[in-house]
TORKOL-4160 file (C-alpha; in steps of 0.2 Angstrom, whole numbers, padded with zeros to 4 digits, m for minus):
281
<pt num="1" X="m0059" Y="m0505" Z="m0091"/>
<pt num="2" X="m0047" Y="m0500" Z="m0105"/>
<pt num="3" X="m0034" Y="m0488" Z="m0103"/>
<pt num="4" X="m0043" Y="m0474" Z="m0115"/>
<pt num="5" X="m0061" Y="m0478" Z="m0108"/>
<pt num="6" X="m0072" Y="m0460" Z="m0109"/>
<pt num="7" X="m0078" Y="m0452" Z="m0096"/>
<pt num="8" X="m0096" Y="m0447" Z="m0097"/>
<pt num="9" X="m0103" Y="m0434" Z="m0084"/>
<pt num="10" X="m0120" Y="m0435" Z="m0083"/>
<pt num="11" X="m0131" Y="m0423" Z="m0079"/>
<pt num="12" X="m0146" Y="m0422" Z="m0069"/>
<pt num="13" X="m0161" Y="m0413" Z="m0072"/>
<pt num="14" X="m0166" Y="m0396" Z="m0061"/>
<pt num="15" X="m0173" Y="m0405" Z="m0047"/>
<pt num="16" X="m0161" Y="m0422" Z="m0047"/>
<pt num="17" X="m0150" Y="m0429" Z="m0038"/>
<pt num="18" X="m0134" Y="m0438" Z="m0043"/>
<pt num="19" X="m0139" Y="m0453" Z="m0035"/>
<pt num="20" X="m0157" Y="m0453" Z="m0045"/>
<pt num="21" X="m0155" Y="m0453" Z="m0066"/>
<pt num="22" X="m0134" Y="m0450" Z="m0066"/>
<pt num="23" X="m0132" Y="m0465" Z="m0055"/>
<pt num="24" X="m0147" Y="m0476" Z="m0066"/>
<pt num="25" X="m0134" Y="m0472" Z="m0082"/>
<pt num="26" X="m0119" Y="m0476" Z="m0073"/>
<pt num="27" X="m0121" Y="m0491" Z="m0066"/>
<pt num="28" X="m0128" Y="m0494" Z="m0084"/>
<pt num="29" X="m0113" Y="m0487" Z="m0095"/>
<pt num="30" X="m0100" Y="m0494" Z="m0083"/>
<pt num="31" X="m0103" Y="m0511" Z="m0087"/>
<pt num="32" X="m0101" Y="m0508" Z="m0106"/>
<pt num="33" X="m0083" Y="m0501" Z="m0099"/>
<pt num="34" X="m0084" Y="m0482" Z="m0098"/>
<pt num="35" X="m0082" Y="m0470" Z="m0084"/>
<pt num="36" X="m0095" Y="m0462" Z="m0078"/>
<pt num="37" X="m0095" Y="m0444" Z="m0066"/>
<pt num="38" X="m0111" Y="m0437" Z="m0055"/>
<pt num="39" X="m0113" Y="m0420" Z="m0045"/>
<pt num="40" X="m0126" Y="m0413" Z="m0037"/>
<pt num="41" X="m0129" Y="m0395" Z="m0041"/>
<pt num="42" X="m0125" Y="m0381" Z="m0028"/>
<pt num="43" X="m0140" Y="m0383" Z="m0014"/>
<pt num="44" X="m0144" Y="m0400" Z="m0018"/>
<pt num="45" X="m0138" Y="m0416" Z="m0010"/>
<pt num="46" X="m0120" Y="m0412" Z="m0001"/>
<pt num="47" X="m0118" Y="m0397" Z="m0011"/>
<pt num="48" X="m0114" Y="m0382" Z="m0002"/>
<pt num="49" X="m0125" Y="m0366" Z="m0006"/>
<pt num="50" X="m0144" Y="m0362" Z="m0002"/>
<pt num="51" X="m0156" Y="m0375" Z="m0001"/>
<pt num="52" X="m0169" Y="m0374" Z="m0013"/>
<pt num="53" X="m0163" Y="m0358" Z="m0023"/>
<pt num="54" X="m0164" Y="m0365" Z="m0042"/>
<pt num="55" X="m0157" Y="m0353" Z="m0055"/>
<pt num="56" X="m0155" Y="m0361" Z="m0073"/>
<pt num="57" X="m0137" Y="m0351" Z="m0077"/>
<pt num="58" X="m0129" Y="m0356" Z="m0060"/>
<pt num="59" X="m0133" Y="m0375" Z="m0063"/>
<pt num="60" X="m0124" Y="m0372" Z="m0081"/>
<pt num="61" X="m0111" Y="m0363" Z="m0072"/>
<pt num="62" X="m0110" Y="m0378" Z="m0060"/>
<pt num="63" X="m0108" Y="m0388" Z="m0076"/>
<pt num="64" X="m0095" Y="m0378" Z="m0084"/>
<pt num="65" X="m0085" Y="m0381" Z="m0068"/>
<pt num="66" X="m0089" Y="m0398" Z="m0066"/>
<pt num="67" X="m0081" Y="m0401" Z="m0083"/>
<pt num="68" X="m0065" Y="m0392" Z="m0080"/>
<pt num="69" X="m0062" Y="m0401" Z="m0066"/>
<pt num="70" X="m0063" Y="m0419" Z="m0072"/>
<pt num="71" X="m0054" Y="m0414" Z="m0089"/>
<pt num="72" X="m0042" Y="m0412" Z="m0080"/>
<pt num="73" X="m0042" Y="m0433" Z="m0076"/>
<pt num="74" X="m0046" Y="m0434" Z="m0095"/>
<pt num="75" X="m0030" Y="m0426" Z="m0100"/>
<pt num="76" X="m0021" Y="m0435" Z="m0088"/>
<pt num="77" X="m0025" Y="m0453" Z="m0091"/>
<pt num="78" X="m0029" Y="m0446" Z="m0113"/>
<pt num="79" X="m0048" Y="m0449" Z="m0110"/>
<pt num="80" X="m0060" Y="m0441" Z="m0120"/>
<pt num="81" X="m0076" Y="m0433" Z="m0111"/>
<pt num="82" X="m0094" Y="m0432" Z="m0116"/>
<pt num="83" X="m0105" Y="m0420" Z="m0107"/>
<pt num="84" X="m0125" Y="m0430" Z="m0107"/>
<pt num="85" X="m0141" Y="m0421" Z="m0098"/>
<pt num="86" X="m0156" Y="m0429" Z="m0093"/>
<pt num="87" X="m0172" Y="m0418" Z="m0096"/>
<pt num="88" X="m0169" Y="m0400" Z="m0091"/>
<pt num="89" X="m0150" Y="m0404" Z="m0092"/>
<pt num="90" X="m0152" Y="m0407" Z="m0111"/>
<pt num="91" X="m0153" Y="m0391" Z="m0112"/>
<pt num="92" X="m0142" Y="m0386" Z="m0100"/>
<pt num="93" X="m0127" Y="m0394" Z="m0106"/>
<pt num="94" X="m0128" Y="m0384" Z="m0124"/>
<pt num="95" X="m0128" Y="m0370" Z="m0114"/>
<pt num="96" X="m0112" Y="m0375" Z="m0103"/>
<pt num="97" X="m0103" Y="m0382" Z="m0118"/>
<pt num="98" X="m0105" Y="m0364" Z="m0123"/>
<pt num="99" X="m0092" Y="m0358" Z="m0108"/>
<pt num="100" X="m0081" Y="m0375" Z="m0111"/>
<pt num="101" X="m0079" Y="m0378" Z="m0130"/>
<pt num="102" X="m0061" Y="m0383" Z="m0129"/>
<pt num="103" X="m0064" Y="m0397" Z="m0116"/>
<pt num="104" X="m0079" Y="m0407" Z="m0123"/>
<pt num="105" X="m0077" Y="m0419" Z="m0137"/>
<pt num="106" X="m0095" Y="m0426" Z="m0136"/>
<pt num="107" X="m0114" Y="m0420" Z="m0132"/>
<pt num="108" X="m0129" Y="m0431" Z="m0128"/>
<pt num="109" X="m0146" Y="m0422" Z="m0126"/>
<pt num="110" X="m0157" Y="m0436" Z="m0115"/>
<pt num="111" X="m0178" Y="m0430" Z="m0117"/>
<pt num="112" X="m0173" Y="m0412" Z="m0115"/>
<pt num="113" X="m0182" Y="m0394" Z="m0122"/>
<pt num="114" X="m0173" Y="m0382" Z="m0130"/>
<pt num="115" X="m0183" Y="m0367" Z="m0129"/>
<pt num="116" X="m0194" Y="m0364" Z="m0112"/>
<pt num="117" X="m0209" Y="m0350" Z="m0120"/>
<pt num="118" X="m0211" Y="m0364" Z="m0132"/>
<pt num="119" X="m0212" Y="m0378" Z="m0121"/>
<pt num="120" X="m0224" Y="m0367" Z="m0110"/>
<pt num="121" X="m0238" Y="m0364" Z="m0124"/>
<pt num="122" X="m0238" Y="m0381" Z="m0128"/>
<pt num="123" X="m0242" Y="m0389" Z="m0110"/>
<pt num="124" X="m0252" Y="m0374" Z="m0104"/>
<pt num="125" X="m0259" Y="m0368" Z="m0121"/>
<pt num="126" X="m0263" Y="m0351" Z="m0124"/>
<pt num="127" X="m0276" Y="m0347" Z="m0112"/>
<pt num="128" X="m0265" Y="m0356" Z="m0097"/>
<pt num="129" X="m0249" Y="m0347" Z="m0105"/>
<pt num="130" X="m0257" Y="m0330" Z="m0104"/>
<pt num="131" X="m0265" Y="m0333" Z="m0085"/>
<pt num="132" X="m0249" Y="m0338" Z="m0081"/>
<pt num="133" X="m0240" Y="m0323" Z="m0086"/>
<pt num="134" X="m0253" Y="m0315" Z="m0077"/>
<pt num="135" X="m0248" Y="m0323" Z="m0060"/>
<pt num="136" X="m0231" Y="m0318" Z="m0064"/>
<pt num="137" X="m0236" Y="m0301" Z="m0066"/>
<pt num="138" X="m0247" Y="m0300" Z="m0048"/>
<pt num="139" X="m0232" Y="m0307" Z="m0038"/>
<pt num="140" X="m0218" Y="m0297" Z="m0047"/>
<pt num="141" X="m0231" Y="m0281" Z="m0042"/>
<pt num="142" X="m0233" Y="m0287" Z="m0025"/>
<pt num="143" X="m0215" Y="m0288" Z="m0021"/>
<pt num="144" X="m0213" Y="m0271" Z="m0029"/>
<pt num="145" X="m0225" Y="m0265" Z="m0015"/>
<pt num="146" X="m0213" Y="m0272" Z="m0004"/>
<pt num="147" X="m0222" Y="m0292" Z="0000"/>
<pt num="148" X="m0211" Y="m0302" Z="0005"/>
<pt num="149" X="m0208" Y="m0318" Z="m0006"/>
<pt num="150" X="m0218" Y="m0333" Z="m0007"/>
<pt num="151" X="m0212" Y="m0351" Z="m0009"/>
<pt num="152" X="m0221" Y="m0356" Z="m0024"/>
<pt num="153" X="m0221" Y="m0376" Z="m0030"/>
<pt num="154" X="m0210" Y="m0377" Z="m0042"/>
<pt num="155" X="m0221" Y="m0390" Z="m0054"/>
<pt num="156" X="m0232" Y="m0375" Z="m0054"/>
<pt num="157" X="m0221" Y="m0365" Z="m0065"/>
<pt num="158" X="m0214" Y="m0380" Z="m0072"/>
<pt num="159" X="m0230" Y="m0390" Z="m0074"/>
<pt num="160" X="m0229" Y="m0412" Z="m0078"/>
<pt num="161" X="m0239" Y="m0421" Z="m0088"/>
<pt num="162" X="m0248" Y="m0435" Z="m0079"/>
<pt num="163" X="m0240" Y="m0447" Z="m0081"/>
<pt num="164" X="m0221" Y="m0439" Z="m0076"/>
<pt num="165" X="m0231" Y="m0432" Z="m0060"/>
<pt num="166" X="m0236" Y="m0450" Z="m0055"/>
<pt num="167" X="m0216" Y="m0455" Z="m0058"/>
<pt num="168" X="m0211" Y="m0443" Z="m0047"/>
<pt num="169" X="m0224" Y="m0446" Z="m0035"/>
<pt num="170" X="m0223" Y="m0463" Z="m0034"/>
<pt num="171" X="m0204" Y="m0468" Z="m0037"/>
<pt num="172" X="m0193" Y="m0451" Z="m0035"/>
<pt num="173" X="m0201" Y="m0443" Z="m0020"/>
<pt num="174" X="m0194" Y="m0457" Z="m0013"/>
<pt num="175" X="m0176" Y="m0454" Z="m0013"/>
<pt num="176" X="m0170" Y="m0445" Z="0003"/>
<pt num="177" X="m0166" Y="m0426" Z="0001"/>
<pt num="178" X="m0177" Y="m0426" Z="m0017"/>
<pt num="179" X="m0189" Y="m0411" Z="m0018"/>
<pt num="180" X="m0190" Y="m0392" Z="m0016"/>
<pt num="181" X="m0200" Y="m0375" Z="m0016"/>
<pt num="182" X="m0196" Y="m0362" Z="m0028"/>
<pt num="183" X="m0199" Y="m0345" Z="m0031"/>
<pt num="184" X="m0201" Y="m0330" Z="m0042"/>
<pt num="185" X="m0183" Y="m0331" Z="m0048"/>
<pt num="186" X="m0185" Y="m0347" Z="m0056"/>
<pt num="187" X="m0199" Y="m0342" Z="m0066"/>
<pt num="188" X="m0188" Y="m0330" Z="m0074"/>
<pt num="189" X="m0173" Y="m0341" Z="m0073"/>
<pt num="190" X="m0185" Y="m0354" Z="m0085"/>
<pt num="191" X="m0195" Y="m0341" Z="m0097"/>
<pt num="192" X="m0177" Y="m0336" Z="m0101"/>
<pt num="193" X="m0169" Y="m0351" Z="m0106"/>
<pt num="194" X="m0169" Y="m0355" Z="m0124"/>
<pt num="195" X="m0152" Y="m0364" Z="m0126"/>
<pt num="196" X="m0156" Y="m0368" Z="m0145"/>
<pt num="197" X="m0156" Y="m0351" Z="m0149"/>
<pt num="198" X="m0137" Y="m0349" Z="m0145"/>
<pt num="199" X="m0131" Y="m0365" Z="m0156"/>
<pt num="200" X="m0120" Y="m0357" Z="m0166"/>
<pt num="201" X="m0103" Y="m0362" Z="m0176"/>
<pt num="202" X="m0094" Y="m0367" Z="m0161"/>
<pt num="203" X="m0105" Y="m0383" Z="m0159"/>
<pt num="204" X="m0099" Y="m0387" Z="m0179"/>
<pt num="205" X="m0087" Y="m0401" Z="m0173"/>
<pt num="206" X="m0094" Y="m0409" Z="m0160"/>
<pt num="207" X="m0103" Y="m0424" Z="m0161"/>
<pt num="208" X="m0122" Y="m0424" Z="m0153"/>
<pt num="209" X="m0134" Y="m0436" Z="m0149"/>
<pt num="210" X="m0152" Y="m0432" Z="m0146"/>
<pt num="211" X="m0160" Y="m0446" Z="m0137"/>
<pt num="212" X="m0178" Y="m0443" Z="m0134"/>
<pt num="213" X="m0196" Y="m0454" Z="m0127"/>
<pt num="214" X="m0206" Y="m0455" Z="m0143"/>
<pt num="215" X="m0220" Y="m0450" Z="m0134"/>
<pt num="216" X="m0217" Y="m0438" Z="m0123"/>
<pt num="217" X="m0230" Y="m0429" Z="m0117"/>
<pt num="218" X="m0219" Y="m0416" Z="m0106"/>
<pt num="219" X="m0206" Y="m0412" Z="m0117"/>
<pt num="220" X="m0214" Y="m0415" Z="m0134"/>
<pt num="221" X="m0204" Y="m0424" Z="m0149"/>
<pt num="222" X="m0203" Y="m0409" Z="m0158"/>
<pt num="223" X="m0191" Y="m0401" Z="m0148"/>
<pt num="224" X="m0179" Y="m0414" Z="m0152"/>
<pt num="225" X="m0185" Y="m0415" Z="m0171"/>
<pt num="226" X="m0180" Y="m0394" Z="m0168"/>
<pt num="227" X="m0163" Y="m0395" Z="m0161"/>
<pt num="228" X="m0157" Y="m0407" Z="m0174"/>
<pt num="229" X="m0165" Y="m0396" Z="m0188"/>
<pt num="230" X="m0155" Y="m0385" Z="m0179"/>
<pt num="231" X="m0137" Y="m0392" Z="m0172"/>
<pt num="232" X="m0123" Y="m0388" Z="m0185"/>
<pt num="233" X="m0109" Y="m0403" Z="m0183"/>
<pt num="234" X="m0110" Y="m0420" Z="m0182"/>
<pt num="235" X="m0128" Y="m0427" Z="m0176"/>
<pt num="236" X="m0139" Y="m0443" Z="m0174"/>
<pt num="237" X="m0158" Y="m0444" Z="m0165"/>
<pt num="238" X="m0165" Y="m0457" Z="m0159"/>
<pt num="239" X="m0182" Y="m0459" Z="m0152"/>
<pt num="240" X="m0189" Y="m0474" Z="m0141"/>
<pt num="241" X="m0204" Y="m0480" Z="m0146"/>
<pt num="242" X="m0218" Y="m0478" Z="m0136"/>
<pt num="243" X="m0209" Y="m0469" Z="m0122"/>
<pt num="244" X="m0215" Y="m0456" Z="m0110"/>
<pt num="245" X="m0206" Y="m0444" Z="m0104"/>
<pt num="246" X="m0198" Y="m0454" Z="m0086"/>
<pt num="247" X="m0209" Y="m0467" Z="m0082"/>
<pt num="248" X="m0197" Y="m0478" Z="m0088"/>
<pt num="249" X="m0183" Y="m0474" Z="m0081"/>
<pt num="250" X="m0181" Y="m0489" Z="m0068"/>
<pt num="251" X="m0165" Y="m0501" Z="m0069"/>
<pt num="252" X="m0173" Y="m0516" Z="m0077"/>
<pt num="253" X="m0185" Y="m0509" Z="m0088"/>
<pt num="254" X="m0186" Y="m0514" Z="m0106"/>
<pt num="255" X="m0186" Y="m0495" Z="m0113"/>
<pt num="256" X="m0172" Y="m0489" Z="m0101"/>
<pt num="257" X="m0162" Y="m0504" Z="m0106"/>
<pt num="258" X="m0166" Y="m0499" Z="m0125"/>
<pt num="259" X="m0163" Y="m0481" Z="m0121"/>
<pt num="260" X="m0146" Y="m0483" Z="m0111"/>
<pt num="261" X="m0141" Y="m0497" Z="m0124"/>
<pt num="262" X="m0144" Y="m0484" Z="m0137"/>
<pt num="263" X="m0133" Y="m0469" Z="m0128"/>
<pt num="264" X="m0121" Y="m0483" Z="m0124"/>
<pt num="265" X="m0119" Y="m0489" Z="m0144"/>
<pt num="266" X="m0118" Y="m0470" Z="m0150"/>
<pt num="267" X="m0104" Y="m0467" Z="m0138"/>
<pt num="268" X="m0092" Y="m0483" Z="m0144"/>
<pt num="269" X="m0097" Y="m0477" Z="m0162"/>
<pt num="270" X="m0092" Y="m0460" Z="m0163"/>
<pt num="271" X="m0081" Y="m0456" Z="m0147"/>
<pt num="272" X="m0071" Y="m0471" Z="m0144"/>
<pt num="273" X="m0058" Y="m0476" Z="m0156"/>
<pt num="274" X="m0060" Y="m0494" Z="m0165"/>
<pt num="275" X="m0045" Y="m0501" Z="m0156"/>
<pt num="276" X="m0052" Y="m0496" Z="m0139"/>
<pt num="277" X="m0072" Y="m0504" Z="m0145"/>
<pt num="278" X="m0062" Y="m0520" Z="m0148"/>
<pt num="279" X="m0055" Y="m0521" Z="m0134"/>
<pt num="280" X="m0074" Y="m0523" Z="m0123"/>
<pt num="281" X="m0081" Y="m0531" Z="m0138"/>
């Protein structure tokens, strides 16, 4: 491990754990001689606050925090940090580097979406947008009229492809302590969120990587083909071929390795200094 390794907190998506996706990436990055830092998100894992209450700006706030904190380790030991989130975190972390500017020095934006309404119409459609809306309409009424709330399934607002649903049937569902209910906030929380809309100037000089399954059927390729039309600083995309959205994400698969060998190239190129990528070469 050099002296000026980066560390790289990765990010999991809304209803990951640290030991899931960040701990795939890091035992895949730390053997290409960076550091690497996981968390859970408050109600998740050993994270202190209520189980199963997801709300899309307290995760970022989680993030924000999470990046002060080990900054302070960066500065210490002259490390530089790159922030990376793995699907809804790619969004997540635009938005976080939004409350943290000063302490980032890189991006990477792993299969995420960018804007949710979009995201919505394009797995539902039209007609299932519209009925969905509806729904949201019934149970905001009902709990106007004094209902009390119902714990709603939160791939019903947040609806998987296929082919994700069998991956998270089949491989994430078992991992102790994965899984959740959701409710009416969330909705909310997720029609809301539209981190490309808030890239502004203050992202001009920060190197991003958008790294993103080729064919993705949850998160389409345009999203990532949009936030790179629309990210103002330094950029590079890259798109695995023939890769789904998380069906892939197992140690030894080929497209993982391709994928993480991808994140892992970008991050010697433009974050770590030539001297420091001699040094592991």
């Amino acid at each position: 491990m050099s002296e000026d390794s980066p560390i790289v907190i990765v990010c999991s998506g809304f209803t990951g754990l640290k030991d899931i996706h960040p701990e795939r990436f890091a035992r895949f990055l730390t053997k290409r001689g960076f550091l690497c830092f996981g968390f859970d998100y408050r109600g998740f894992g050993e994270s202190e606050g209520a189980r199963g209450k997801v709300l899309l700006e307290e995760q970022v706030r989680d993030i924000a925090n999470v990046v002060a904190f080990v900054r302070a380790r960066a500065d210490q030991e002259g490390r530089k940090l790159v922030l990376a989130g793995w699907g809804m975190a790619g969004g997540l972390v635009l938005d976080a580097f939004r409350q943290a500017e000063d302490l980032i020095d890189g991006l990477i934006s792993m299969n995420g979406f960018f804007d949710a309404v979009r995201v919505q119409k394009a797995l539902r459609g039209e007609l299932g947008w519209k009925e969905f809306r509806q729904f949201l309409n019934q149970e905001r009424r009902r709990l106007a009229q004094g209902g009390e709330a119902q714990k709603l399934d939160p791939h019903h607002i947040y609806p998987l492809d296929p082919i994700s649903k069998g991956y998270v049937d089949e491989v994430l569902w078992q991992n102790p302590g994965y899984g959740l209910t959701s409710d009416l906030d969330f909705a909310d929380s997720l029609i809301a969120f539209r981190p490309e809309s808030h890239i502004d100037q203050r992202f001009a000089r920060t190197p991003l990587l958008i790294a993103h399954g080729g064919q993705n059927d949850l998160h389409p390729v345009t999203e990532a083909q949009s936030l790179y039309a629309t990210y103002p600083g330094p950029k590079a995309m890259y798109l695995l071929p023939n890769g789904g959205h998380t069906e892939w994400m197992l140690d030894e698969d080929p497209k993982f390795q391709t994928f993480a060998g991808q994140v892992a190239m970008w991050l010697k190129e433009t974050i770590w200094s030539p001297v420091s990528q001699q040094a592991v070469a």
